[in-house]
GULODREN-299733 format. One record per residue (C-alpha): x negated, z negated, y. Coordinates in Angstrom, 3 decimals. Layout:
<atoms>
X,Z,Y .
...
</atoms>
This chain:
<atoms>
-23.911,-104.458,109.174 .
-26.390,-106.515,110.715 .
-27.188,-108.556,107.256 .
-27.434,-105.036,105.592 .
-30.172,-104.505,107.913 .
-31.952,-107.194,107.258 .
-31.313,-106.930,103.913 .
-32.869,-103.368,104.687 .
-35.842,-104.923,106.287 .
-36.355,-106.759,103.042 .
-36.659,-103.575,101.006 .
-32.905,-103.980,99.613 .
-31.408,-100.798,101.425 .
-27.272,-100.479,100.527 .
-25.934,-97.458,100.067 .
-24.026,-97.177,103.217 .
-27.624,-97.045,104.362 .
-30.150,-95.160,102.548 .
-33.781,-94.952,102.120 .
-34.170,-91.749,104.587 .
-33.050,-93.769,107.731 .
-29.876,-92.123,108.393 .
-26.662,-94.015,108.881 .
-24.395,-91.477,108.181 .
-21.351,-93.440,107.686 .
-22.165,-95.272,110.542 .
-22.693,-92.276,112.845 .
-19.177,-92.358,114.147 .
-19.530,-95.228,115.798 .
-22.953,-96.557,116.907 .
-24.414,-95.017,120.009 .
-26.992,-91.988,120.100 .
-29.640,-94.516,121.212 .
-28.523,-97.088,118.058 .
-28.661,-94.785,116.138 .
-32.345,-94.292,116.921 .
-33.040,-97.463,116.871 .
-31.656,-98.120,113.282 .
-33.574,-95.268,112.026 .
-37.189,-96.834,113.078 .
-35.963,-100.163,111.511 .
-34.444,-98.569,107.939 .
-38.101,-96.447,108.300 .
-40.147,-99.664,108.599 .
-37.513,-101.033,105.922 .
-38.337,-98.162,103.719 .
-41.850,-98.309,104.320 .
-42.107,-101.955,102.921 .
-40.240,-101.414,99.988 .
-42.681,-98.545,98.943 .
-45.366,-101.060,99.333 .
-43.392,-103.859,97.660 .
-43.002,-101.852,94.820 .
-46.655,-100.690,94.537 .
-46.904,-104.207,94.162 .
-44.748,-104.931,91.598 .
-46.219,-102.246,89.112 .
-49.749,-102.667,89.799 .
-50.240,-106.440,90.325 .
-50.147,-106.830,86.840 .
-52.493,-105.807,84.241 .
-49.761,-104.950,81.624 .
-47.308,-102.345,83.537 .
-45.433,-99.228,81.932 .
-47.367,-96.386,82.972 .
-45.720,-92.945,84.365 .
-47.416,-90.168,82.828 .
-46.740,-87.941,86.262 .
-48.126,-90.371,88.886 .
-50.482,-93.048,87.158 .
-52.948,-90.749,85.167 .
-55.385,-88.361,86.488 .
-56.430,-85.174,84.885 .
-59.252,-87.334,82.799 .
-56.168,-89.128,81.497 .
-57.470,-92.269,82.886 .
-54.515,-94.850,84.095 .
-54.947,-96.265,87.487 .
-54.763,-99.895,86.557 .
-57.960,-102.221,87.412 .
-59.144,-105.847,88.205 .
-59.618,-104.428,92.058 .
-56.536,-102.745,92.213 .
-55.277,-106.320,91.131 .
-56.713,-108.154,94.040 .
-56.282,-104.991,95.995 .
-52.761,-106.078,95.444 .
-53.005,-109.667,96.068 .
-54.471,-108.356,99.481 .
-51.616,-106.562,99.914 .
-49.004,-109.971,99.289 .
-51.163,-111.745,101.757 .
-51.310,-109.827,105.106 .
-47.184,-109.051,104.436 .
-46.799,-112.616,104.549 .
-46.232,-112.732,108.139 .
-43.845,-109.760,107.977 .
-41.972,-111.432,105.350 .
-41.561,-114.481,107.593 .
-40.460,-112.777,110.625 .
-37.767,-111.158,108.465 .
-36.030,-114.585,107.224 .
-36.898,-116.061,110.931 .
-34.548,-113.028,111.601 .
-31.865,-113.793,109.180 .
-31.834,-117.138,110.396 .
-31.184,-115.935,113.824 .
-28.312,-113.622,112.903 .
-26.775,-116.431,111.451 .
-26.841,-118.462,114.512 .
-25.766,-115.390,116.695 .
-23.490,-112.615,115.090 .
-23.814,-110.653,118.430 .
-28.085,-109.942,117.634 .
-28.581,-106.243,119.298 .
-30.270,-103.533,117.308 .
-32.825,-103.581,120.093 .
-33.625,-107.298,119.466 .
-34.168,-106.692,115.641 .
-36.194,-103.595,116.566 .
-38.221,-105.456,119.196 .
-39.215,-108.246,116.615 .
-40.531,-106.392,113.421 .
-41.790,-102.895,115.444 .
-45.065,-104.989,116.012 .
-45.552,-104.437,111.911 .
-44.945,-100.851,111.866 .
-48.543,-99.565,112.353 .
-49.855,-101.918,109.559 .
-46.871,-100.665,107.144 .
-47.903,-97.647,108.161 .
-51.765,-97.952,107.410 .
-50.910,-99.571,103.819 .
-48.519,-97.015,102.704 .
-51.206,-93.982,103.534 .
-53.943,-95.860,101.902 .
-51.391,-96.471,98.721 .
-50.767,-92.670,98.830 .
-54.545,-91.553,98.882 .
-55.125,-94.086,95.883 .
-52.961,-92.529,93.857 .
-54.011,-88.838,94.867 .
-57.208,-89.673,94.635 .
-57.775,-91.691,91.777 .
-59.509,-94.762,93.768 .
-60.047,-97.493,91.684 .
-63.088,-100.169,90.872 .
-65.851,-100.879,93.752 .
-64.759,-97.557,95.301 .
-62.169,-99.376,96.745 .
-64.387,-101.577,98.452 .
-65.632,-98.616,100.081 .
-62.216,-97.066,101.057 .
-61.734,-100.104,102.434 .
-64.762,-100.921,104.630 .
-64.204,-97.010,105.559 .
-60.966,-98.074,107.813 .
-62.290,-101.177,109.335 .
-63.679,-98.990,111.831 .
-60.384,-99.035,113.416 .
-59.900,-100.392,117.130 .
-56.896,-102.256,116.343 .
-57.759,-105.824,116.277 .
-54.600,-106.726,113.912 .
-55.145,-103.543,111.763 .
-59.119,-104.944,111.514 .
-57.632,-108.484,110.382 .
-55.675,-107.351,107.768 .
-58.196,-105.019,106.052 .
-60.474,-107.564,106.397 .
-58.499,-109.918,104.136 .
-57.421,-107.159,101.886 .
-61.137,-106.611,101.451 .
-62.177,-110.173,100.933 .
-59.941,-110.362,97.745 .
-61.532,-107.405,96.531 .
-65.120,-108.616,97.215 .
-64.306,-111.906,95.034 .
-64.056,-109.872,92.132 .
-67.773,-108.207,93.014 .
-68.907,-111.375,93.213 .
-67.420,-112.931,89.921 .
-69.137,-109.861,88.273 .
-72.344,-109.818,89.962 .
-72.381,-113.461,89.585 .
-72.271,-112.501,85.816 .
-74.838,-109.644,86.032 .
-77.298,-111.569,88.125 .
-77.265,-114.838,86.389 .
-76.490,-113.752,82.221 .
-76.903,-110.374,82.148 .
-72.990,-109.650,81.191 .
-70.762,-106.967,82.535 .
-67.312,-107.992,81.978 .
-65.611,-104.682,83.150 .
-62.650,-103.546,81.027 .
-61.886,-100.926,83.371 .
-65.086,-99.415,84.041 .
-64.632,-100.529,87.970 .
-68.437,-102.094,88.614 .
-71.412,-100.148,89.901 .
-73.566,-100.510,86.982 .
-72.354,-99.670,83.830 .
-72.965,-99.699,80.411 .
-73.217,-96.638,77.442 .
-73.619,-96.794,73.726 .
-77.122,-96.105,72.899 .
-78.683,-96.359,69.606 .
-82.409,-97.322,70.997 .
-82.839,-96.508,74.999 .
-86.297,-95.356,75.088 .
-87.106,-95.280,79.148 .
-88.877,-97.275,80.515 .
-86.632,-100.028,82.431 .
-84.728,-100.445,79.362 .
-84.883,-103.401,77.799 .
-83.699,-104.263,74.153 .
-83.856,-106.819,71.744 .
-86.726,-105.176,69.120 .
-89.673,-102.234,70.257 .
-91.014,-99.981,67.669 .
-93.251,-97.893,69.945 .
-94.344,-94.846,68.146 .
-94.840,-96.155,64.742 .
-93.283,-92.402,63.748 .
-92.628,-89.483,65.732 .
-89.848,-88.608,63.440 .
-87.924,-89.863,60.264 .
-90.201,-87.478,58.485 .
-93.863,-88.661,60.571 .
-96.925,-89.187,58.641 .
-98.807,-92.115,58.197 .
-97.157,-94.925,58.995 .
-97.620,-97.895,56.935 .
-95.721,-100.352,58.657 .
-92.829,-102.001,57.719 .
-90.539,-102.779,61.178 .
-87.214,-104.823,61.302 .
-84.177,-102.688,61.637 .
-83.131,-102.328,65.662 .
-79.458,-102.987,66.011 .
-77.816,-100.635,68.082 .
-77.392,-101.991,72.094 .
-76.214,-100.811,75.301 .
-77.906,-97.944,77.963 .
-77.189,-99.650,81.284 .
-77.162,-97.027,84.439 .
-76.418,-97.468,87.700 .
-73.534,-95.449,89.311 .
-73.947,-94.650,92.714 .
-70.605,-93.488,93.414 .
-69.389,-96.660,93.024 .
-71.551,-98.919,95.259 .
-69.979,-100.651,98.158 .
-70.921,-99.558,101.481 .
-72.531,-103.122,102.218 .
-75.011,-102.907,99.070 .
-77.735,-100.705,100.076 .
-79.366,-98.462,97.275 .
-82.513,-100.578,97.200 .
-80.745,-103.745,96.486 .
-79.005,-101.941,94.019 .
-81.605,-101.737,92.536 .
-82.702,-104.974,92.552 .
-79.609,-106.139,91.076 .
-79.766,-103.787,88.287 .
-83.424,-104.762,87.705 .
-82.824,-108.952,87.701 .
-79.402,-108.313,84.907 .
-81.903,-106.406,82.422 .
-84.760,-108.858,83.229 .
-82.151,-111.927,82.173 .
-80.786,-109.853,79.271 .
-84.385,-109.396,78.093 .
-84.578,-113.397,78.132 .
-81.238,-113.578,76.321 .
-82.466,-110.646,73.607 .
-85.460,-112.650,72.138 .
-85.332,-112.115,68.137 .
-87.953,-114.190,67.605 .
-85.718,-117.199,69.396 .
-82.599,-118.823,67.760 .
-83.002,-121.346,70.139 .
-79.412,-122.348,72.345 .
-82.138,-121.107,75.607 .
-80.704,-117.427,74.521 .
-76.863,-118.093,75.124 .
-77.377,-120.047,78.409 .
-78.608,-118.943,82.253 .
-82.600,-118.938,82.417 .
-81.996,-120.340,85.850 .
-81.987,-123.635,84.438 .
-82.000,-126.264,87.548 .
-81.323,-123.813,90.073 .
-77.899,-122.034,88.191 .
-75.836,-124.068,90.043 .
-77.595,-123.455,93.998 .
-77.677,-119.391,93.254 .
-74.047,-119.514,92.303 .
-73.329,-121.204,95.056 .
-75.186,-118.706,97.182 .
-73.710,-115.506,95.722 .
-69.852,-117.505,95.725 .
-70.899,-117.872,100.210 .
-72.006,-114.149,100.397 .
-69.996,-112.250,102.563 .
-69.383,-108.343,102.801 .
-69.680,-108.822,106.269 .
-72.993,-110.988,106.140 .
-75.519,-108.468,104.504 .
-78.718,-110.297,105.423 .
-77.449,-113.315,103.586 .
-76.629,-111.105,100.592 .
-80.139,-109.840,100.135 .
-81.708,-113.062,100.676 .
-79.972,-114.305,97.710 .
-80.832,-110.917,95.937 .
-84.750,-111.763,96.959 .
-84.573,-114.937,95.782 .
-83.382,-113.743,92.542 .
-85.575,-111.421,92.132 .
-88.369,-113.162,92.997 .
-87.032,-116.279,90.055 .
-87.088,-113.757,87.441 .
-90.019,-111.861,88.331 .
-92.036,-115.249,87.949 .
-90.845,-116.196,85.129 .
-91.324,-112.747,83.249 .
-94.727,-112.721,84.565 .
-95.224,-116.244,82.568 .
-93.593,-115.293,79.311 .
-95.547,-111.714,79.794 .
-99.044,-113.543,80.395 .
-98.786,-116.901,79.130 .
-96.884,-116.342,75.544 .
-96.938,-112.752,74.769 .
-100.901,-112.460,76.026 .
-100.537,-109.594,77.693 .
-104.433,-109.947,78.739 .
-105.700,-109.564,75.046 .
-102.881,-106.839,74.712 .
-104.473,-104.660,77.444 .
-107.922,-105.065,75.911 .
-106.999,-103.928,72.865 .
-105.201,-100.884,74.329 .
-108.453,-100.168,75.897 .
-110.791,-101.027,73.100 .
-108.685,-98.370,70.762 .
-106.732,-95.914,73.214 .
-109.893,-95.968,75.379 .
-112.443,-96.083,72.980 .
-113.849,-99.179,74.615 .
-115.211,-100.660,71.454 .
-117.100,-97.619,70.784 .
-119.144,-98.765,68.418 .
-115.522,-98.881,66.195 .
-115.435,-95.068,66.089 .
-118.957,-94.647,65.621 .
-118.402,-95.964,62.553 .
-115.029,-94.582,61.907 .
-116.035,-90.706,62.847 .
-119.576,-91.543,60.833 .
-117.214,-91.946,57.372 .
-114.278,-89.725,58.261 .
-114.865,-87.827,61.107 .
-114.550,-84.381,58.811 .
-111.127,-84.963,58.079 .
-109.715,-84.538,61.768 .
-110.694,-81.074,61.068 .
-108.291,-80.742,58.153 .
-104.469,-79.620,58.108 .
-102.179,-82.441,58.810 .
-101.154,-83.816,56.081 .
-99.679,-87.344,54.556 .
-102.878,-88.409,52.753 .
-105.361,-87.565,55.199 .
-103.608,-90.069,57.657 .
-103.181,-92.777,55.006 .
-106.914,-92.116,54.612 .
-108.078,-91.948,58.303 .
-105.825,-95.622,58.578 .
-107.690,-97.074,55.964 .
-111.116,-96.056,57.430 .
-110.279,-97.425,60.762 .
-109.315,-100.720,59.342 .
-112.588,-100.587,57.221 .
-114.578,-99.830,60.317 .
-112.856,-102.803,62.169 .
-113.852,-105.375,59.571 .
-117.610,-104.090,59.236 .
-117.986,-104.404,63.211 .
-116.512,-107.760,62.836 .
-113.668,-107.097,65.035 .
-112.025,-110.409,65.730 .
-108.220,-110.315,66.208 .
-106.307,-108.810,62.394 .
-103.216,-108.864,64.721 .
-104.137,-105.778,66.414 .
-104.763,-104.134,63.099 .
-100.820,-104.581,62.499 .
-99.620,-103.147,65.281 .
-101.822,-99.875,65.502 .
-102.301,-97.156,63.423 .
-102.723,-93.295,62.821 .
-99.250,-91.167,63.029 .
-98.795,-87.077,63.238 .
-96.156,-85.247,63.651 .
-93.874,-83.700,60.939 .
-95.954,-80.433,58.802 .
-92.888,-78.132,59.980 .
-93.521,-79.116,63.923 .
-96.927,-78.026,64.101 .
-98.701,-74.575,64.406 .
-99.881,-73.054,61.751 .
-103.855,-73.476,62.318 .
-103.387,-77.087,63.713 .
-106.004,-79.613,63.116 .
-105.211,-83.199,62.594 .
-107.976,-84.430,65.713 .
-105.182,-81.951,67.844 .
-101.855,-83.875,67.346 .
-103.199,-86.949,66.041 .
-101.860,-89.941,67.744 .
-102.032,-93.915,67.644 .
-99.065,-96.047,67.290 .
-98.684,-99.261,68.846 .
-96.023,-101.936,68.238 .
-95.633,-103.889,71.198 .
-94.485,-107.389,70.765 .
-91.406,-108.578,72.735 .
-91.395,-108.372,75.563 .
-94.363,-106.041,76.176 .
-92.452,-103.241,75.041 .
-91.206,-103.474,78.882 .
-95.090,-102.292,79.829 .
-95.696,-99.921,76.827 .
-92.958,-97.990,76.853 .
-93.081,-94.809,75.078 .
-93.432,-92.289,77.951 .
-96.864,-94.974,78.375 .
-98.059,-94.361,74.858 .
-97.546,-90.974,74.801 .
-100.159,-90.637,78.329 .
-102.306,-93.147,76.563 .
-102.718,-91.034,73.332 .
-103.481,-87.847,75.563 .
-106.319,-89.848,76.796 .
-107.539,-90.945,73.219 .
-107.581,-87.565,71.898 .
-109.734,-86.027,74.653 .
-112.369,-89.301,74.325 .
-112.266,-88.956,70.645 .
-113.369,-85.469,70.926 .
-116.035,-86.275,73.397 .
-116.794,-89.022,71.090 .
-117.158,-87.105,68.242 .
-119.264,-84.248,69.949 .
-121.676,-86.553,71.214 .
-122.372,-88.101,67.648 .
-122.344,-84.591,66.007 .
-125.495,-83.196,68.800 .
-127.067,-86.887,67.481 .
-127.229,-85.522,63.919 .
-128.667,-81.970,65.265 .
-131.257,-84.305,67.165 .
-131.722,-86.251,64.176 .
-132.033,-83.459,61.826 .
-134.263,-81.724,64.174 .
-136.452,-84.811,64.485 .
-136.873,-85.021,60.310 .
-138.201,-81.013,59.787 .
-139.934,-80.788,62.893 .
-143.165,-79.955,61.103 .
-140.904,-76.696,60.571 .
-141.225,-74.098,63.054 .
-138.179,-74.586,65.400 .
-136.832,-72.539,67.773 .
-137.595,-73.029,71.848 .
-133.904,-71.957,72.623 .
-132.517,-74.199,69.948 .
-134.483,-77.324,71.229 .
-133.554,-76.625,74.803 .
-129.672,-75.995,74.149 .
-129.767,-79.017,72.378 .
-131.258,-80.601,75.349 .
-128.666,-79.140,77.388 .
-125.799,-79.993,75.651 .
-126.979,-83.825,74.880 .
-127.690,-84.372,78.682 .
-124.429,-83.275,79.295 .
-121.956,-84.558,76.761 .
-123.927,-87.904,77.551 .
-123.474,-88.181,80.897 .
-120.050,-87.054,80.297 .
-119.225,-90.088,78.108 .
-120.761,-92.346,80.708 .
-118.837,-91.019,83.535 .
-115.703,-91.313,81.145 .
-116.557,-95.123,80.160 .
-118.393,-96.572,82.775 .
-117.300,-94.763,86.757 .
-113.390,-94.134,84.939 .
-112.007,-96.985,82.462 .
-114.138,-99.852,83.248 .
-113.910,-99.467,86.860 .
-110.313,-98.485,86.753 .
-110.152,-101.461,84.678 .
-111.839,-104.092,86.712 .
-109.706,-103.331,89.236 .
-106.614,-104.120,87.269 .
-107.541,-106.980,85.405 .
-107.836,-108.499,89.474 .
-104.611,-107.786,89.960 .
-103.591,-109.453,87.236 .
-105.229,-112.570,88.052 .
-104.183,-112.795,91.580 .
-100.205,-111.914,91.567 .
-97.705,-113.942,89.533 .
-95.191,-110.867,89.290 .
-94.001,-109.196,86.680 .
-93.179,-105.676,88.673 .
-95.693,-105.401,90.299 .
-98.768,-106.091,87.526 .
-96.381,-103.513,85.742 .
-96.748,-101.420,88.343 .
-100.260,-101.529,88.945 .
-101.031,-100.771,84.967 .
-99.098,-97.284,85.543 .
-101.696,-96.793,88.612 .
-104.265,-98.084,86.480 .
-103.158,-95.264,83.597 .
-102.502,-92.578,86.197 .
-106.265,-92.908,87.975 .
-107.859,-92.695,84.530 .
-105.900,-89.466,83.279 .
-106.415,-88.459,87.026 .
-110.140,-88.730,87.046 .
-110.605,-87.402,83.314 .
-109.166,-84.429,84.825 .
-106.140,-84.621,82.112 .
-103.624,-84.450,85.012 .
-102.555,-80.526,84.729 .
-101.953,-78.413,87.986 .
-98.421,-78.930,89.009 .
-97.555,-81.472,86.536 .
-94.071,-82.915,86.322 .
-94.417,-86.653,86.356 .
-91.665,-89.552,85.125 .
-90.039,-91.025,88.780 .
-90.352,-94.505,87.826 .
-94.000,-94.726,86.443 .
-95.697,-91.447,87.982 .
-96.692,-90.772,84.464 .
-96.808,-87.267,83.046 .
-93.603,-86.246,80.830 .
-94.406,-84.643,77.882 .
-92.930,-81.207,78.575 .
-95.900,-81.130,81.183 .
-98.283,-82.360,79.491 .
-99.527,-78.401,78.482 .
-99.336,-77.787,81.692 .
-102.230,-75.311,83.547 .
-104.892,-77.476,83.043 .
-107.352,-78.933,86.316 .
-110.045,-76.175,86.342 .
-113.107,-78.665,85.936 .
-111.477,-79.907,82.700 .
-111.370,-76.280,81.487 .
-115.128,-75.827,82.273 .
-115.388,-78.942,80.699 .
-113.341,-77.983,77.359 .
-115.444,-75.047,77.280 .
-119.156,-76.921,76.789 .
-117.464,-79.397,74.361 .
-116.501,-75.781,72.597 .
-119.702,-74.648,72.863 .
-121.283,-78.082,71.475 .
-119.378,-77.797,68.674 .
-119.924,-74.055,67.784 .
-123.728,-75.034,68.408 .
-123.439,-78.496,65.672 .
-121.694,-75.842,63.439 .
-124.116,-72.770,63.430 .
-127.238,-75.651,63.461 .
-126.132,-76.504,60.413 .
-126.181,-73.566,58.427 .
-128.912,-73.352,56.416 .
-130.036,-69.646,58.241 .
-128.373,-68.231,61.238 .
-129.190,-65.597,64.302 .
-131.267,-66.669,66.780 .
-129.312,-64.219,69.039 .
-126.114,-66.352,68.790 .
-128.206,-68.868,70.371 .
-129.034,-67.164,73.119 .
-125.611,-66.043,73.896 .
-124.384,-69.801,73.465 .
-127.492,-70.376,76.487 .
-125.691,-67.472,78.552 .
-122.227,-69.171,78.274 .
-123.434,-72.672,78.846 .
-125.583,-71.487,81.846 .
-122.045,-69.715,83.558 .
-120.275,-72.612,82.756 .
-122.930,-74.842,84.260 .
-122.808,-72.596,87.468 .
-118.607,-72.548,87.403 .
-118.631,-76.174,87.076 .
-121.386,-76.978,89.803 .
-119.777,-74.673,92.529 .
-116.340,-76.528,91.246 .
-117.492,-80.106,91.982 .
-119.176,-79.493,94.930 .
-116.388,-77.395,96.435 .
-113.565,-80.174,95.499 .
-115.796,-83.377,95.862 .
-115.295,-83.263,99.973 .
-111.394,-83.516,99.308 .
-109.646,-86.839,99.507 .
-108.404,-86.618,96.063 .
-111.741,-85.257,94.767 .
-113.845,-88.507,95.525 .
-114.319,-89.142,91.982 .
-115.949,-85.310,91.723 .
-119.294,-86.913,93.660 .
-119.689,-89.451,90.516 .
-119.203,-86.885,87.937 .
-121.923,-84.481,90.105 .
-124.685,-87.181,90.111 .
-124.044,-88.141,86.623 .
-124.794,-84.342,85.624 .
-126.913,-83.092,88.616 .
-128.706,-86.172,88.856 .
-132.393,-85.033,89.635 .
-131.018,-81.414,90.962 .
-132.029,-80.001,87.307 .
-128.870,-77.807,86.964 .
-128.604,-76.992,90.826 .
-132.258,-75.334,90.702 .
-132.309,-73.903,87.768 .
-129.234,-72.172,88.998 .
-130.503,-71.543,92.112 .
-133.750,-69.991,90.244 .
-131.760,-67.901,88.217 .
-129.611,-66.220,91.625 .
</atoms>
């Protein structure tokens, strides 16, 4: 009996005594208090074998699954890399059990005589911890645990008080953190996710092109078509091969990764994928680490990290981050120029070489007031090339990579005009595409519509001026002359506050930035500041706008938002300029339309006034004051509105 108790002990229960605990053959003749006493030791007996057998199935990768107890109602098996090691935990803190049970058999040999009590006395000390791993097998299995959310149902019951209990999960979760660290090691260093089982916190989707903006993929086309069926592009772009949507998955990040170093992590594997996804490089640089020199020190700092030692963990993160960062910020700057890049989003997005669409709304300005269609944007791309050349603009490059696009004829309204939906594409080159990302563009081009149209309204009340100028021995109209007037002074000053208090200051100020720091994420970030101030201060930012998390940009489902109410008085003189250009240029018309064009500019002169100075005094109304002493400069407005109360 005593060897079948051992035996027992071992997870090898006879049939004379079974896996309940009961001796029932045996019940005759052992005493009430044996008979306790063998039930605790068949229990702990029974307990081990449960684990042992856990084990067995699960250690391996290839096991025969049982359709009632190892799928969920997903149908996913529980089978894993961490329930592997989760495993191999389990083998190493019942290595001292194991041993106590042959130091046992060992002493039964020597003594035949070994009481119940003595057996008991010698493996009760393992009962708690047989106890502990057989409830954490059974809410594994009930609760489909699996991946790096083990890690967490781990850490979750170090919390105990029991020094031997702590021990044990503390090993268990040291094999399980080796496998973190084999795939972060991966992540961090080549940008690879090796996860068959779908166990690590970030993880990976099929995506034809990801178009957000942290996504980074071998080839850009930004916006060189809104659709399959867009107008007007003419350029011919390499075929994007189909890559992987990366997200991170909260659910399944340890408890000793905090959610800001998860994000760090997930930023430095799709920086070093971005290095490994040049297609302009066939070099051998693309299949191994960009650490170069220093591979070899951060794996050796990531293989030291402990679970236990989170300070140590995010220094090595920093450090990391702060490698790749650098050395974005260098092939950013140094190869792909992002400098000249920026200056030509500015010199075309934000009219900055305005001089260019002088020219360009001089020969083909009429057509943004056509119906969309494929030839008029064919035409409007060849002007603007045309208009490039004859104001000897120096880089062809740029010409490449931007031209007209509108949307397809059966997206748009009915009465649409081109100058409404027209839009510029640009092509970033690699890796730029990580800065001009579509949601980017698509703010960019809401800016170079509204400065085209200012644009194009000043140089339309030039040709009333100029055309005034040639028949002024004609008798001309007081009211006509003074609208004029009117409307010049304050389109003008309009375009200067525009050009001169909004982009080039905005400008400046990021063009320092870009000199002084030597990261990537951050320059980044301070060119979405640098987009958000200008459509901020051009009054494009609509009342309750919904803005993109990451950037601060404005999605395009806001974008026709309720509009700020000093752009709509705003909107409504640029109306009013161009209903003035068009009734000027009839060959008769009503002096009394003139007069009530004087009426509506005066009451929008008085809205906007009251507007400016009313808002100017807030905090984010500072940029009202510049506006007001562009228009108000000499108090003309305020007094003749004042004269008029």
């Amino acid at each position: 009996m005593l060897h079948e108790i051992i035996l027992a002990l071992h997870g090898c229960i006879s049939k004379v005594l079974h896996t309940e605990g009961y001796a029932v053959e045996l019940g005759k003749v052992l005493h009430p208090s044996e008979k306790a006493l063998l039930k605790r030791i068949l229990h702990i007996g029974g307990t081990y074998k449960k684990i042992e057998n856990f084990i067995k199935k699960y250690a391996s990768p290839t096991f025969e699954v049982d359709i009632m107890n190892d799928m969920d109602s997903s149908g996913r098996v529980l089978n894993g890399l961490y329930l592997q090691a989760f495993c191999f935990g389990l083998q190493t803190v019942l290595e001292p059990y194991r041993d106590k049970v042959v130091e046992l058999e060992k002493e039964a040999l020597k003594d035949p005589y070994l009481s119940l009590s003595s057996v008991h006395t010698q493996v009760d000390c393992y009962s708690q911890l047989l106890a502990m791993l057989s409830n954490m097998i059974d809410e594994i299995r009930e609760n489909d645990i699996h991946g790096c959310k083990l890690m967490k149902y781990t850490c979750r019951h170090l919390s105990t008080g029991i020094d031997s209990l702590r021990n044990s999960l503390i090993q268990i979760t040291v094999c399980l953190h080796a496998i973190l660290v084999n795939q972060l090691t991966d992540w961090l260093l080549y940008g690879k996710i090796i996860d068959p089982y779908e166990e690590f916190f970030i993880k990976a989707k099929p995506a034809a092109i990801a178009d957000n903006d942290t996504t980074l993929t071998s080839e850009r086309t930004i916006a060189t078509a809104v659709g399959s069926e867009a107008f007007g592009s003419t350029q011919t772009v390499a075929p994007t091969k189909p890559t992987l949507e990366y997200y991170l998955d909260e659910d399944f990040l340890p408890p000793f990764i905090s959610f800001s170093t998860a994000h760090k992590i997930f930023y430095i594997g799709k920086t070093v994928q971005l290095f490994t996804s040049n297609p302009y490089d066939d070099s051998e640089f693309k299949k191994n680490c960009i650490f170069e020199k220093e591979e070899v020190e951060f794996v050796k700092s990531l293989q030291e990290c402990s679970f236990q030692d989170t300070l140590l963990s995010d220094s090595t993160i920093s450090k990391l981050e702060s490698s790749v960062t650098q050395k974005l910020w260098s092939l950013a700057m140094n190869e792909a120029g992002l400098m000249n890049q920026l200056k030509a989003i500015k010199d075309f997005y934000l009219l900055g070489r305005g001089e260019l669409f002088v020219d360009f709304l001089n020969n083909v300005g009429h057509l943004l007031m056509n119906a969309p269609s494929s030839l008029t944007v064919r035409e409007l791309n060849v002007a603007l090339v045309n208009s490039a050349r004859s104001v000897q603009l120096g880089d062809e490059a740029i010409l490449e990579k931007i031209n007209f696009t509108i949307p397809p004829k059966d997206s748009c309204p009915p009465d649409v005009k081109i100058k409404q939906v027209l839009k510029l594409s640009y092509e970033a080159s690699w890796p730029l595409h990580l800065f001009f990302s579509p949601i980017v563009v698509q703010n960019y081009n809401i800016l170079f519509r509204y400065f085209l149209r200012v644009k194009q309204v000043q140089l339309n009340l030039h040709s009333v001026w100029i055309t005034d100028v040639k028949i002024k021995a004609k008798q001309l109209s007081d009211r006509s002359w003074q609208l004029r007037k009117d409307l010049m002074f304050l389109v003008e000053n309009l375009q200067c506050y525009l050009q001169w208090d909004v982009v080039e200051s905005e400008y400046s100020a990021l063009v320092i930035v870009l000199e002084k720091s030597q990261d990537f994420e951050i320059i980044r970030q301070a060119h979405h500041k640098f987009l958000y101030n200008i459509l901020l201060q051009s009054f494009l930012m609509p009342v309750e706008a919904k803005c993109d998390a990451s950037t601060g940009l404005l999605l395009p489902s806001s974008a026709k938002g309720r509009r700020h109410s000093v752009n709509v008085c705003l909107n409504q003189i640029l109306d009013l300029s161009e209903a003035f250009c068009q009734l000027i240029s009839q060959t008769e018309y009503n002096v009394e339309e003139l007069e009530g064009m004087a009426e509506k500019l005066n009451h929008c002169i008085n809205i906007l006034m009251k507007l400016i100075s009313n808002l100017r005094n807030q905090i984010s109304g500072m940029h009202l004051s510049k506006l007001l002493l562009r228009l108000d400069y000499n108090h003309y407005f305020s007094q003749i509105i004042q004269n008029n109360q």
